[in-house]
C-alpha positions as CSV (number, residue, x, y, z in Angstrom):
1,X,22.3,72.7,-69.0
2,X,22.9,75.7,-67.2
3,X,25.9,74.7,-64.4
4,X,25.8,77.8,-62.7
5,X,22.1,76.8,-61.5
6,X,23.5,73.7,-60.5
7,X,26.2,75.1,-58.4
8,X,24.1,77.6,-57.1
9,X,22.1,74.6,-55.9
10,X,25.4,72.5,-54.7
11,X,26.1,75.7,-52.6
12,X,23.5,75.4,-50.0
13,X,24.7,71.4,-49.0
14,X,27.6,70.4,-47.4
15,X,26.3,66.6,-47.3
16,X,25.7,64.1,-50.1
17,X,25.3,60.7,-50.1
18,X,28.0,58.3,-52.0
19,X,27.3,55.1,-53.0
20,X,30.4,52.7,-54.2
21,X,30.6,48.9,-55.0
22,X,32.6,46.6,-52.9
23,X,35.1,43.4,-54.6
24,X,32.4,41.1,-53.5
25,X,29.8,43.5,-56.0
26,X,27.7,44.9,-52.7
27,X,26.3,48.6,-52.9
28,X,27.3,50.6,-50.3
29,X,25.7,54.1,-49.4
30,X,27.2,56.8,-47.1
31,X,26.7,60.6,-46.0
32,X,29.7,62.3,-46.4
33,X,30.7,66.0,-46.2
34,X,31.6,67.3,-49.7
35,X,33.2,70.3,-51.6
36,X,33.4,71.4,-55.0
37,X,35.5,73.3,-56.8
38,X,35.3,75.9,-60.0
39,X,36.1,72.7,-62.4
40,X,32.9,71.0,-61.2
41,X,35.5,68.4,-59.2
42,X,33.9,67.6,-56.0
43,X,36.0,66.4,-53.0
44,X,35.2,64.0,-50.0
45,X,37.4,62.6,-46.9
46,X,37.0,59.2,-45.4
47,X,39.3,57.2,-42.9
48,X,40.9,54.1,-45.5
49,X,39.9,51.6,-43.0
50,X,36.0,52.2,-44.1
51,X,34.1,50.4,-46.1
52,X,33.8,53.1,-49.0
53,X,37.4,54.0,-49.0
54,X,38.0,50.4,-49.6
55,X,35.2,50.2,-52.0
56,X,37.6,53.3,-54.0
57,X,40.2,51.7,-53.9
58,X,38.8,48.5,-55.2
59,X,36.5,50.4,-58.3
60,X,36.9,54.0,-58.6
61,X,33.5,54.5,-59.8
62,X,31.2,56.4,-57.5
63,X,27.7,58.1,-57.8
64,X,26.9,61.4,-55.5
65,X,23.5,62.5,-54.5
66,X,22.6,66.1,-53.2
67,X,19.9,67.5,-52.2
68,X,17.4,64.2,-50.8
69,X,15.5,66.5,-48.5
70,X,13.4,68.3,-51.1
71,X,12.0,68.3,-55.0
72,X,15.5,69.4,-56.3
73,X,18.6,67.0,-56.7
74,X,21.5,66.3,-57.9
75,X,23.1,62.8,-59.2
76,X,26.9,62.7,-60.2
77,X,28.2,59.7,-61.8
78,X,32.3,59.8,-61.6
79,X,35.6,58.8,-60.9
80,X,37.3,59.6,-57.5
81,X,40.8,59.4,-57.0
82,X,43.3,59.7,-53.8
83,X,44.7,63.1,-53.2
84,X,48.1,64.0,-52.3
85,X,47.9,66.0,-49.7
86,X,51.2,67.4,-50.0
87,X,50.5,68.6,-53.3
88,X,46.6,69.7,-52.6
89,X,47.1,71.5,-49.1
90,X,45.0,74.5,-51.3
91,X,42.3,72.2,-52.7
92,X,41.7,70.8,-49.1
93,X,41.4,73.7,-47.4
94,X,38.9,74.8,-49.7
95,X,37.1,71.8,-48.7
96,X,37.5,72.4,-44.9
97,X,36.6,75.9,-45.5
98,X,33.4,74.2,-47.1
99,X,33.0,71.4,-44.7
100,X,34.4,73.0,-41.2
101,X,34.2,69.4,-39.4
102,X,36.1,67.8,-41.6
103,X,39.3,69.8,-40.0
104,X,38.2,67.4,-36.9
105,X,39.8,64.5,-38.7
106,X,42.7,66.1,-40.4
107,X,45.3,64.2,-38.2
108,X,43.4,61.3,-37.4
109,X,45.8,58.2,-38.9
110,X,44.2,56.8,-42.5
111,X,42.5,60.3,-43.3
112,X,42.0,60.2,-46.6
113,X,40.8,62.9,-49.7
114,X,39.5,62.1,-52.3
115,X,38.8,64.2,-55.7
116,X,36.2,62.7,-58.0
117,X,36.1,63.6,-61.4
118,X,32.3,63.8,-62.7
119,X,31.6,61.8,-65.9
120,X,27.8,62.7,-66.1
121,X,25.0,65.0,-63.9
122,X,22.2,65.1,-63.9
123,X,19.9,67.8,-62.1
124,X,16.4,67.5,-61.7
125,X,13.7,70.2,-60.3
126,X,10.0,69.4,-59.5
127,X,9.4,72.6,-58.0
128,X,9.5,73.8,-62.3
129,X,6.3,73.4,-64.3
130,X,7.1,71.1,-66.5
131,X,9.5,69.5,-64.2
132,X,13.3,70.1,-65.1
133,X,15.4,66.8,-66.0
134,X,18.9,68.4,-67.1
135,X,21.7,65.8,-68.0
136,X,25.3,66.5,-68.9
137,X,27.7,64.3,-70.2
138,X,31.3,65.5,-69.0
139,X,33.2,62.4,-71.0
């Protein structure tokens, strides 16, 4: 898999969706405004009192979804964990330089960032004859 096609992709979205499981083993699905970085970590910011930050904090296992407009996605399968902000300030301005409006929530009380690790991709392309189905397994 060639990961510079993918994050040639990832560059034109700022959204994805995350899904996460809650203690009671209900999906939950979400848009959230997300970043990446040169290691192929992506980040995301959520207040703690919603559902999918307590759905983290319960099961750190997440799945991402990019691109659900068109015949090219995305899927990430990973790990997210809580960032200290204090020791990321460079990493999270990256992602607000990313994501702009995700400087709207900076001070709101229970902002929280998180940095998930990705385990597997997978990047499929219909708009390829034959169709592209690219995995990688980062574990």
């Amino acid at each position: 898999m060639n990961l510079e096609d993918v994050k040639q992709f990832l560059s034109q979205f700022h959204e994805c969706v995350i899904a996460t499981v809650g203690v009671d083993m209900q999906p939950e699905a979400a848009t959230v405004g997300f970043s990446y970085d040169e290691d192929f970590k992506f980040m995301i910011a959520s207040n703690k009192s919603t559902r999918k930050a307590k759905n983290i904090e319960a099961s750190n296992k997440v799945a991402l979804v990019v691109g659900f407009d068109g015949p090219k996605t995305v899927q990430i399968e990973g790990e997210a964990q809580v960032v200290d902000k204090e020791g990321m300030l460079g990493r999270i301005e990256l992602h607000f330089s990313k994501v702009p409006r995700a400087k709207d929530f900076e001070s709101e009380e229970g902002q929280t960032y998180y940095l998930i690790t990705p385990t597997w991709l997978k990047f499929t392309d219909y708009t390829k004859s034959p169709y592209t189905f690219e995995t990688k397994d980062f574990s």
